[in-house]
C-alpha positions as CSV (number, residue, x, y, z in Angstrom):
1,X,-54.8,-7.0,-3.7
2,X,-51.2,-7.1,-2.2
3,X,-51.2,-3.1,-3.0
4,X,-54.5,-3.0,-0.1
5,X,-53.1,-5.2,2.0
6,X,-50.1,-3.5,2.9
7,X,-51.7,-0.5,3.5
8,X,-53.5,-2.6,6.9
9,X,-49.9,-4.1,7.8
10,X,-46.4,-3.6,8.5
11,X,-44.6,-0.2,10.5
12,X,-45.5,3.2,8.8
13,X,-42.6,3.4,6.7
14,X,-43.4,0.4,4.8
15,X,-46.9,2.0,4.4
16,X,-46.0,5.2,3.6
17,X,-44.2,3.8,0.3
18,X,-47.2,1.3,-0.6
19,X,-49.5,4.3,-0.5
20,X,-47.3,6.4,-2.6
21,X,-47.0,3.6,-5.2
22,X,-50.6,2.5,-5.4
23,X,-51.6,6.4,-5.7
24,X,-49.3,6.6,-8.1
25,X,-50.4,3.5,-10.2
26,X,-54.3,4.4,-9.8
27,X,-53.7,7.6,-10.5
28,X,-51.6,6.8,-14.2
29,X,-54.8,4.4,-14.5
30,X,-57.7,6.8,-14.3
31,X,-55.9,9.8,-15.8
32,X,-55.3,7.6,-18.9
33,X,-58.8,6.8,-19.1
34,X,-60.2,10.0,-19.1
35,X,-58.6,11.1,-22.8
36,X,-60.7,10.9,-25.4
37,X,-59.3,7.9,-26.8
38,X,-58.4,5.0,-24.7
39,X,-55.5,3.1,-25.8
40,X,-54.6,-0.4,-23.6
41,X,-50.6,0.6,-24.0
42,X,-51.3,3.4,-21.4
43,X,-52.6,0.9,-18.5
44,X,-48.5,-0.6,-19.4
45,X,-46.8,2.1,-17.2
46,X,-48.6,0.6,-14.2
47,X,-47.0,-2.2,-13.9
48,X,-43.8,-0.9,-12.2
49,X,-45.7,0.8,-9.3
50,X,-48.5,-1.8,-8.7
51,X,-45.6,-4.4,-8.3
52,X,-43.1,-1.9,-6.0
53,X,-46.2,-1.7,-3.9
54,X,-46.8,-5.1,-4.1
55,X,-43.2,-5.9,-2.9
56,X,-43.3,-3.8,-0.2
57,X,-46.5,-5.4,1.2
58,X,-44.9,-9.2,0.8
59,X,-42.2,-7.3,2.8
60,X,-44.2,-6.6,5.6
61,X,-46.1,-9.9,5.2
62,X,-42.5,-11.3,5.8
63,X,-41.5,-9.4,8.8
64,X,-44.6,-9.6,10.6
65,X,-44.7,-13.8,10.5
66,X,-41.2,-14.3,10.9
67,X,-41.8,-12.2,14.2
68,X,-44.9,-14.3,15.2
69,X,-42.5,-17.2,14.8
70,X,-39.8,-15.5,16.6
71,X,-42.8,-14.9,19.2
72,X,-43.7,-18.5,19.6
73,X,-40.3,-20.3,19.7
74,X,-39.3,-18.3,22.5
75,X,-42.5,-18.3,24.2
């Protein structure tokens, strides 16, 4: 869900890399399903880029309320 949500926030560089991570992960995910036999170890791999993505979105979470707080001390 933090993969999505960063796609909607933060500047376009930030974005950029959550896109290429999630794509990434889904695309390990659905390629390993389409073999002819499914094994559970193959969804492992996807951990990595589902949580880079993940940690870029918190990222931009981050920046964008410490500026709304920057925003309403000063105004």
């Amino acid at each position: 869900m933090l993969t999505f949500l960063g796609l909607l926030i933060g500047d376009r560089r930030l974005r950029a890399g959550v896109f290429l991570f999630g794509v990434g992960a889904l695309a390990m995910l659905v390629l390993s399903m389409f073999g002819s036999w499914y094994v559970g170890r193959y969804t492992v791999p996807i951990a990595a880029p589902v949580a880079a993505g993940a940690s870029l979105a918190l990222c931009s979470l981050w920046r964008l309320e410490s500026a709304r707080r920057r925003a309403a001390a000063i105004g």
